[in-house]
Structure formats: structure tokens, C-alpha cells
C-alpha positions in Angstrom: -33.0 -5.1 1.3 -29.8 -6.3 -0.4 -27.7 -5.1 2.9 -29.9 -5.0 5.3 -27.6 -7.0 7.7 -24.6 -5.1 7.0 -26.4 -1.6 8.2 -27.9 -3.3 11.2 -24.3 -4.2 11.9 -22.8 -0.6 11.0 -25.5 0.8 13.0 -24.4 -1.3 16.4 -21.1 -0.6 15.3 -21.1 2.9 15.5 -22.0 2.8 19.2 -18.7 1.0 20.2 -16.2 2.0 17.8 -15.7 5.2 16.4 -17.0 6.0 12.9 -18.1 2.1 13.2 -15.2 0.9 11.6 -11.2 0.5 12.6 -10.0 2.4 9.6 -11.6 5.6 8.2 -11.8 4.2 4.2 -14.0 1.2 5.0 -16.8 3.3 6.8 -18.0 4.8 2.9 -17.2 8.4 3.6 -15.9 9.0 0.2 -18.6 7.3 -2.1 -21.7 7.3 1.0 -24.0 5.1 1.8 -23.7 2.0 4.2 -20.0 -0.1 4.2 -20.7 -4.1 4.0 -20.0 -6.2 6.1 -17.7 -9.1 5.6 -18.5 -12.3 6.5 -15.8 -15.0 4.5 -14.1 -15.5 1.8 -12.2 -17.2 -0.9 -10.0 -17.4 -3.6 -11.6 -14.6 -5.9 -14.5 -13.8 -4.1 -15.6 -12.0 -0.5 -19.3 -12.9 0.9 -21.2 -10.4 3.1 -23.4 -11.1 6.0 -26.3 -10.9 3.7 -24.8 -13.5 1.4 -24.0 -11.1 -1.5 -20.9 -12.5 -3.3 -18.5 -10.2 -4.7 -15.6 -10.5 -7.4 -13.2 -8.3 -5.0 -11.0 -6.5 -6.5 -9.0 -5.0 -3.2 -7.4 -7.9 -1.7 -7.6 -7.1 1.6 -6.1 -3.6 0.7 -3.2 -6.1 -1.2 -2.2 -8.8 0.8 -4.2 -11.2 -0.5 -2.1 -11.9 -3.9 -2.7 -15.5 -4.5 -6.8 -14.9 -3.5 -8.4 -15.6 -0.1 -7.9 -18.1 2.2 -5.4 -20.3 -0.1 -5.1 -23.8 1.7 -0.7 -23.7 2.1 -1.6 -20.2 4.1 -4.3 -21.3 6.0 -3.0 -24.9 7.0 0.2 -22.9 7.9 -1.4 -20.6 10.1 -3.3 -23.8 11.7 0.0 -25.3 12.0 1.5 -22.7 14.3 -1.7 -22.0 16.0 -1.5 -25.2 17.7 1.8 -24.7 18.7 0.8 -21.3 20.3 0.2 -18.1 19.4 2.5 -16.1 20.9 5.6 -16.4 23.2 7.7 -13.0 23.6 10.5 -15.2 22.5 12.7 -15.7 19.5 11.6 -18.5 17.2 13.4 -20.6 14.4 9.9 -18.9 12.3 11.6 -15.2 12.0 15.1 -16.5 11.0 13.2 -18.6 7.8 11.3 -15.5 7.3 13.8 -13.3 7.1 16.4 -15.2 5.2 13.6 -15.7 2.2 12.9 -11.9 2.4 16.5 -11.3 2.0 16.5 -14.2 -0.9 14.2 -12.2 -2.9 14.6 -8.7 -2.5 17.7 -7.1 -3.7 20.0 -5.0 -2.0 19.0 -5.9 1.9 21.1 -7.4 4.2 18.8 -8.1 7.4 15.1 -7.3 8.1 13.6 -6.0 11.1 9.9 -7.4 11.3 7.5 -5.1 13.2 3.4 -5.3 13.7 1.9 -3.2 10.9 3.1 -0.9 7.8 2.9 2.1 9.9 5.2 0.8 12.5 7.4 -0.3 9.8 7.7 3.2 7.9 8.1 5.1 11.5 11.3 3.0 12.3 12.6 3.2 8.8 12.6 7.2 9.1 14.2 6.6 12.7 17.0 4.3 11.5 17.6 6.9 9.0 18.1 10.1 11.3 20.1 8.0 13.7 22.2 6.9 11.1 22.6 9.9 9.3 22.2 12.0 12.7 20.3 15.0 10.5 16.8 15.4 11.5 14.3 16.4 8.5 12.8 14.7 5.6 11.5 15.0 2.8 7.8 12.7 1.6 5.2 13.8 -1.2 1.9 14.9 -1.1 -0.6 12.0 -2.0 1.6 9.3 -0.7 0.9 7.7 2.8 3.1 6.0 4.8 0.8 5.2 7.7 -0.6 7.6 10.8 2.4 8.5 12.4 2.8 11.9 13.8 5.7 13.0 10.8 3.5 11.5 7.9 0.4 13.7 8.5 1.6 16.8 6.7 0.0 19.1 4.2 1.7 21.5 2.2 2.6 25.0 3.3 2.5 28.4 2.1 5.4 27.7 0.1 6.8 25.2 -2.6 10.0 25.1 -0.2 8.3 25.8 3.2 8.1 23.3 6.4 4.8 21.1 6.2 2.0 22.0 8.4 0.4 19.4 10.4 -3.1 18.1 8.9 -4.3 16.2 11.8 -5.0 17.2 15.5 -2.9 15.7 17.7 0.5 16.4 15.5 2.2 19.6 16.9 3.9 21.7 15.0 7.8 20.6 16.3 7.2 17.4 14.4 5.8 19.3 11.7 8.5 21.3 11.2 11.1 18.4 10.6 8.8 16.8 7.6 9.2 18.7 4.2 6.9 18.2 1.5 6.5 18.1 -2.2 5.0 17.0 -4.8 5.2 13.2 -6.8 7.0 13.5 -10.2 8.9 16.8 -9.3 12.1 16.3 -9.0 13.2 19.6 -9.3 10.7 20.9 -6.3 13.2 18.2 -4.5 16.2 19.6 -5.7 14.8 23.1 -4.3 14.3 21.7 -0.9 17.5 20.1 -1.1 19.2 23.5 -1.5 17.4 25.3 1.2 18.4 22.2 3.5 21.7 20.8 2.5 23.0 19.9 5.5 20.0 18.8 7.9 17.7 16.0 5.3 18.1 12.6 6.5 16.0 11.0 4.2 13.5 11.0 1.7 10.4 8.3 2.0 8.4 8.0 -1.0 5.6 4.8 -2.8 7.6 4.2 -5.6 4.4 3.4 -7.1 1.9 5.7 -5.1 -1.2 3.0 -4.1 -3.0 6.2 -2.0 -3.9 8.7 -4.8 -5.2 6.4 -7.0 -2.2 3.8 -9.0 0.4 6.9 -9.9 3.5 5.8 -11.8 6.9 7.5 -11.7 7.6 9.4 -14.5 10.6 8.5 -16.5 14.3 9.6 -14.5 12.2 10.4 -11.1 13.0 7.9 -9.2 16.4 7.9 -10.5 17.1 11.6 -10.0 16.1 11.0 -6.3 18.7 8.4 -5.8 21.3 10.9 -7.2 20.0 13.7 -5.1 20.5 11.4 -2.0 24.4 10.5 -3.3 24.7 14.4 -3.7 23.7 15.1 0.2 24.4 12.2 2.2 21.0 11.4 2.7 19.1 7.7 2.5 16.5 6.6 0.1 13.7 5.5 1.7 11.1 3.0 -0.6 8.0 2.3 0.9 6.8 -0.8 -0.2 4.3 -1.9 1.7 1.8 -2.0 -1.1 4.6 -2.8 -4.2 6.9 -5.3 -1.8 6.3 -9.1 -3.6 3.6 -7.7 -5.5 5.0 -5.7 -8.8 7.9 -8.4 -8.9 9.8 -11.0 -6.2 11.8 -8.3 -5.5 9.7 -5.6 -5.5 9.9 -2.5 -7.0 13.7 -2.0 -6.2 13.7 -5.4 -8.7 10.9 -3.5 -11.2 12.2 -0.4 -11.7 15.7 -0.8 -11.5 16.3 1.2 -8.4 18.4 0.8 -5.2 17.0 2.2 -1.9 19.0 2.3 1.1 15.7 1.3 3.3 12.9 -0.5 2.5 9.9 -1.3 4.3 7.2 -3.9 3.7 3.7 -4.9 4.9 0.7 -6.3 3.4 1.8 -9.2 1.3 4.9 -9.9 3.3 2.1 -11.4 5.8 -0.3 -13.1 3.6 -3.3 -11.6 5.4 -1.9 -11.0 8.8 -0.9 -8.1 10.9 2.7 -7.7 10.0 5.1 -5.0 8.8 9.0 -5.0 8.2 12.0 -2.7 7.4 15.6 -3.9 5.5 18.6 -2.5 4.9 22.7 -3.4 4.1 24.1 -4.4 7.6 26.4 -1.2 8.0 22.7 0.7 8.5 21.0 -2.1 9.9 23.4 -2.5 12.7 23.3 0.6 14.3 19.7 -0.7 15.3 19.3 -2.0 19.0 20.2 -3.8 20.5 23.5 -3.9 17.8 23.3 -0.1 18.0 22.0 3.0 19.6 18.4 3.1 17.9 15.5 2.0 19.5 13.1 0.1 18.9 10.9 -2.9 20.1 7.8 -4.8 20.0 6.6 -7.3 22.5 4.2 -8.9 19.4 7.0 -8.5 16.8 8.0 -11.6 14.8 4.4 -13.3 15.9 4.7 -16.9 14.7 1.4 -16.8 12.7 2.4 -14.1 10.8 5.7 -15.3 10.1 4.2 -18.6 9.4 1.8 -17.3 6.7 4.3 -14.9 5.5 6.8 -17.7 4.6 4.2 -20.0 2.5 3.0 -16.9 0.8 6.9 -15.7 0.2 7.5 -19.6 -0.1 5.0 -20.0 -2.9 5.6 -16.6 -4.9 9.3 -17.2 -5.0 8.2 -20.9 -6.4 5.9 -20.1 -9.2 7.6 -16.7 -10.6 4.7 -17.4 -13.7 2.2 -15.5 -10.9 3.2 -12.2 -11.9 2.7 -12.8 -15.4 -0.4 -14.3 -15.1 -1.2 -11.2 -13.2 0.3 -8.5 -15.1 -1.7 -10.4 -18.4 -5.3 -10.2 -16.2 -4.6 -6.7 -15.0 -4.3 -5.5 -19.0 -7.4 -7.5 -20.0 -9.0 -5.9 -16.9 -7.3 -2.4 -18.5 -8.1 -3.0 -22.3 -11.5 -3.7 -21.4 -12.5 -0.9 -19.1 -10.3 1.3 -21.7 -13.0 0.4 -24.4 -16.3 0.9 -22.6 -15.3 4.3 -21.5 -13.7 5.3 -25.0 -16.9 4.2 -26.5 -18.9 6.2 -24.3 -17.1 9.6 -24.3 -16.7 9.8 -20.2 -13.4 11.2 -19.7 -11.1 9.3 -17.9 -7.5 8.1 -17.5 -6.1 4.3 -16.7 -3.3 4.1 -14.3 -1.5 0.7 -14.2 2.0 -0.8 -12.9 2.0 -5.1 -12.6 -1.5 -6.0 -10.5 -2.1 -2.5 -9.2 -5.0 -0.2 -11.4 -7.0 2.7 -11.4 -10.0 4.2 -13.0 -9.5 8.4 -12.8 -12.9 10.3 -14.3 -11.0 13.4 -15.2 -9.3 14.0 -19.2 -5.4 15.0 -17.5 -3.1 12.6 -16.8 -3.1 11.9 -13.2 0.6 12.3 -12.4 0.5 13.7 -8.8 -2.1 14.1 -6.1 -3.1 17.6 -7.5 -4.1 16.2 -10.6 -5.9 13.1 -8.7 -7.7 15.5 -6.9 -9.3 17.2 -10.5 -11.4 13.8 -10.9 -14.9 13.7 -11.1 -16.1 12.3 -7.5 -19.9 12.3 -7.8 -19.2 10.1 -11.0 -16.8 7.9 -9.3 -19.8 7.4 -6.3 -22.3 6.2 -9.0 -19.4 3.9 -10.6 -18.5 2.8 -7.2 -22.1 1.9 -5.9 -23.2 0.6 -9.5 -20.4 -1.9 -9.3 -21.1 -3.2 -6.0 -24.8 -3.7 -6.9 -23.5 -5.8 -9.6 -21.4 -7.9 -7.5 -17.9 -6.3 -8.4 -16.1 -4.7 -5.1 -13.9 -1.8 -5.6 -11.7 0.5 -3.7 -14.8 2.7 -2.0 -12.1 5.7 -2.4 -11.4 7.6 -5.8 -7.9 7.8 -4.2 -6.6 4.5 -3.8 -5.8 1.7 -6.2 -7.4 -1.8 -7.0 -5.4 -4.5 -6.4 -5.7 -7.7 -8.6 -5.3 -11.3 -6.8 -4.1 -15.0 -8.9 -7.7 -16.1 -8.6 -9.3 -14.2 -10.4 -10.1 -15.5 -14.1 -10.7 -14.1 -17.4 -13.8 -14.8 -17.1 -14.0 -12.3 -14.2 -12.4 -9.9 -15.6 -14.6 -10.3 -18.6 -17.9 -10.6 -16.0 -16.5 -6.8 -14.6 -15.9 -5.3 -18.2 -19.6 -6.0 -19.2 -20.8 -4.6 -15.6 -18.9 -1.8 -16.4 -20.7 -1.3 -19.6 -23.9 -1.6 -17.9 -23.3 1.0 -14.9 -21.9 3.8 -17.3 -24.7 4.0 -18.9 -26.1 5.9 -15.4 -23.3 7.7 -14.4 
């Protein structure tokens, strides 16, 4: 049985942790059948406890950019292993870390470095009300900014109506300060904007969505926010955990041409480790504690092993610029070629893509927005998805989320995935 292992493990899984797994996507849910079970990796390729090798194509959900376990991350990691892993003190490794995210990325003055993406995307929207002292905000349907009680909120009755929680455990008074629309529509924004002029803080949006599928801003969208911001006093709020060093050095702010007020980071900003961040100009920062009245702490914030693999990663990205080329070029042939197979099949479909980041949508309208993500064809995408991985080829295991491309990977790959491609189709 090709994963035999992995569902023995799933199976004793199940009894200790909930679902089996420590974050819903990785048990299968969305495509069935048993998750597998990772046992190494490196450079292009993950290896599962029943030695199946796989050309990955998630990256550890994006961090891994230059591909696993590259040897300046690892022996930097090593390196401040043996000096301990953990003091609840300030070290000389979060000044360096900080002063090369501020090098790249435009438009910050000082970072805050916090445990995870969610964390950092919680204290961004905090920093924001304090500073701005107005309580609601605005996010979009489809984007996902981490489980914290003000993120997990559908749409209500309404296209300018409060959100209504869609998780047990939020309540309703959270709810209530979370307003909601929809990616790409700026004039939904501008509604809620009049219905609210005096009481948004902030708006928090992916400026390249990475949870409904790869979803591009269409042209003036971004820009329109910005002004919409100016117009009402509020702040900008660019979640780039997933885009951060990845679409550019400086991100998307660098990318797109776009100033937010906050950003936050994650994912690559810790080659591989648990590590999140938030940046802004001083005059916001500073109103932060213990400069200023905001709150917020973290007794395993700044951990030297993060810091220490974030600043070879950074380190090495800001080095050799000629990486995202290298990717943007591999992440078209990967395009081009899954383009073809699918146009010389007649499957519908639609290609999203932005730098490294990708995805494959069975459905003929352009996937702008999570209602039109939602119109794909799932049962397809479970026989693509499980066809693949029988090949050797890990995906995303979600129709919703995008692939993220790594520097190891090779044409020849890319060119290895293309053909499987042309193989599965043929049975979904």
C-alpha cells in the first residue's frame, strides 16, 4: 500500500489530537482520503514515512522559498541552537533582523516581531484602532488573516450589513465591529465607507489573496483603497504574510506600487520557523508599548532561532535579487505548460498567477473573488489533486489555496509536472 504508514499514523493521530492534524487543511477534508505523513526533506523535494518522494509544490504553505533545508538556514539555526534556544531576553539577533526587514521593505520604519501570522495580523488591527481610536474594520470575503476572533466573519444579510460570526466561539460584539465585502469591489467599500464614516479604523486585505486560490487585484483596486483610507482617516492594512519577500524584496508594497500604513509578515520572514511580524512609520509604531498605550507582548517573541533563520533567508534573498526571476520564469513555464494540456483537452479552467504564487481553477469564469472561486468544479479538482500525488507531484490539498513555487525546483520539474498533468486529465 503506497501510504500505508502515513494512515497508521493518521489513525493514532486522531486519538490525541483533534481531527489528527494541527491545522484543519492538512487532515484532506477538501479532496478526502488519508493526509501523508512527512518525514524530511530537501531542496525540491518532501519524503513521506513510506518513502514516497514528492516534487512539492507548497513550500511549507510558502516559507520555504529557496527549497528545504538549504545549508546557510540550517547551519544558522545550528548555530544559535547551541547557544540556547530561548532566553526571555533581548538579543543583538532581533536588532539585525529587524534592521534588514526595514532595508528591504519600503515604507516601514520599525517592526514588531511576534510568534505566528495570526498573532501578527491581530496586533496590526490593534495598533490600528488605538491609533486611530475608531473601532470597526473593514476585510474581504475569501481572504484569511489567521483565526482570531475578528477574522472569522461571513457575510450578512446585506452588501453593507455587520458580519456575522462563522465560527463558534466568536460572539456577536466582536462580530459586529468587522465589516465585510467582497475582493475587487471597490465600490461595495466605498458603500461601507458611507454607512460608517466616522467609526473604520482600518481595512486588512492579501493584496494578492493566497486563501481562495492565487486571486489578483484588478487594475485601480488596490489603489482606490488607499484613496478611500486618505478620504476617512483610516489605515491600510497589507497582509503579507504569504506575498512578504516572496513577489519581490520588498514585497508587494515594492510589486504593486502601493503604500500601506501596516504591514504584517510571516512565513518567509522565518525561513521555516514559527515567526510572525508587523511594521509601520515610527509615528504609528510608537504608540505601541511599551513606547505607547497599546499592548502587546510575547514571552517567545524575537526567538533566536527564528530570527537566526530569518536573517540568512532575508540575508540571502536580499543578496541574489536574480531569485525572483528565476522564479517568476519557472512559475510561467509551470503556467504555459499546464495552460496547454488543459486547452488541448477542453476542461474548463482558469490560471491565476502573480511572481511564484499559482492556481489551477476548474470552472470557465475568471476567478476574481471568492464567489467566483467557489463556482469551481471540486469533485474534478479531488481527482486532479489525488492523481498528482500518485504521481509524485504535491499540491495544495484545497481548491482554495495557492501553490507556492521554491528556487529548487528545475525545469526539468516543472517539465516532469506538465507531462503528469497530461497523464491525470485524461481521468478527471
Amino acid at each position: 500500500m503506497r501510504y500505508q504508514r502515513s494512515s497508521a499514523l493518521f489513525q493514532e493521530a486522531q486519538k490525541y489530537i483533534p481531527g489528527g492534524v494541527n491545522s484543519p487543511v492538512r487532515a484532506f477534508s477538501a479532496v478526502g482520503g488519508t493526509p501523508v505523513f512527512a518525514q524530511s526533506a530537501k531542496g525540491a523535494y518532501v519524503y513521506d514515512a513510506d518513502g514516497n518522494a514528492y516534487i512539492d509544490y507548497i513550500s511549507s504553505w510558502g516559507p520555504m522559498i529557496l527549497g528545504h533545508a538549504h545549508p546557510q538556514v540550517i547551519d544558522a539555526v545550528i548555530a544559535a541552537a547551541k547557544s540556547g534556544t530561548s532566553f526571555g531576553m533581548p538579543t543583538e539577533l532581533e536588532t539585525a533582523l529587524a534592521q534588514q526587514v526595514v532595508k528591504m521593505v519600503p515604507n516601514i520604519d520599525k517592526v514588531r516581531f511576534v510568534n505566528s501570522g495570526t498573532e501578527a495580523c491581530m496586533s496590526a488591527v490593534r495598533l490600528a484602532r488605538g491609533y486611530t481610536q475608531k473601532e470597526k474594520i473593514i476585510k474581504f470575503a475569501g481572504c484569511y488573516h489567521g483565526h482570531s476572533d475578528a477574522f472569522l466573519i461571513q457575510a450578512g444579510s446585506g452588501a453593507v450589513t455587520f458580519g456575522t460570526p462563522s465560527s463558534p466561539g466568536v460572539t456577536q460584539g466582536t462580530a459586529k465591529d468587522t465589516l465585510l465585502a467582497n475582493y475587487n469591489d471597490l465600490e461595495q467599500v466605498g458603500a461601507l465607507f458611507e454607512s460608517h464614516p466616522d467609526s473604520i479604523a482600518a481595512i486588512i486585505i492579501e493584496p494578492v489573496a493566497g486563501n481562495m486560490g492565487c486571486v489578483l487585484p484588478q487594475e485601480g483596486f488596490l489603489e482606490g483603497l488607499r484613496k478611500l483610507c486618505d478620504q476617512y482617516d483610516a489605515l491600510l492594512i497589507f497582509d503579507e504574510v504569504m506575498t512578504g519577500f516572496r513577489l519581490a524584496k520588498g514585497g508587494a508594497q515594492e510589486r504593486l506600487g502601493i503604500k500601506a500604513d501596516i504591514v504584517t509578515f510571516g512565513k518567509v520572514l522565518g525561513g521555516g520557523l514559527p515567526v510572525g511580524a508587523f511594521a509601520a512609520k515610527k509615528e504609528i509604531m510608537q504608540q505601541l508599548a511599551p513606547e505607547g498605550p497599546v499592548y502587546q507582548a510575547g514571552t517567545l517573541s524575537g526567538n533566536p532561532l527564528a530570527m537566526a533563520a530569518g536573517l540568512a533567508m532575508l540575508t540571502l534573498l536580499d543578496d541574489q535579487t536574480e531569485i525572483f526571476d528565476r522564479l517568476e520564469q519557472k512559475t510561467a513555464q509551470l503556467h504555459q505548460g499546464l495552460e496547454e494540456v488543459a486547452k488541448s483537452k477542453g476542461i474548463p479552467f482558469q490560471i491565476n498567477r502573480m511572481g511564484s504564487m499559482i492556481s489551477l481553477h476548474f470552472t470557465e469564469q475568471a476567478v476574481v473573488d471568492f464567489k467566483t472561486a467557489a463556482l469551481g468544479n471540486n469533485e474534478r479538482f479531488k481527482k486532479y489533486f489525488h492523481g498528482m500525488l500518485n504521481e509524485g507531484i504535491y499540491l495544495p490539498p484545497s481548491a482554495f489555496e495557492s501553490y507556492f513555487l521554491n528556487d529548487a525546483l528545475t525545469p526539468e520539474n516543472i517539465e516532469v509536472t506538465i507531462n503528469n498533468f497530461n497523464k491525470v486529465i485524461l481521468k478527471i
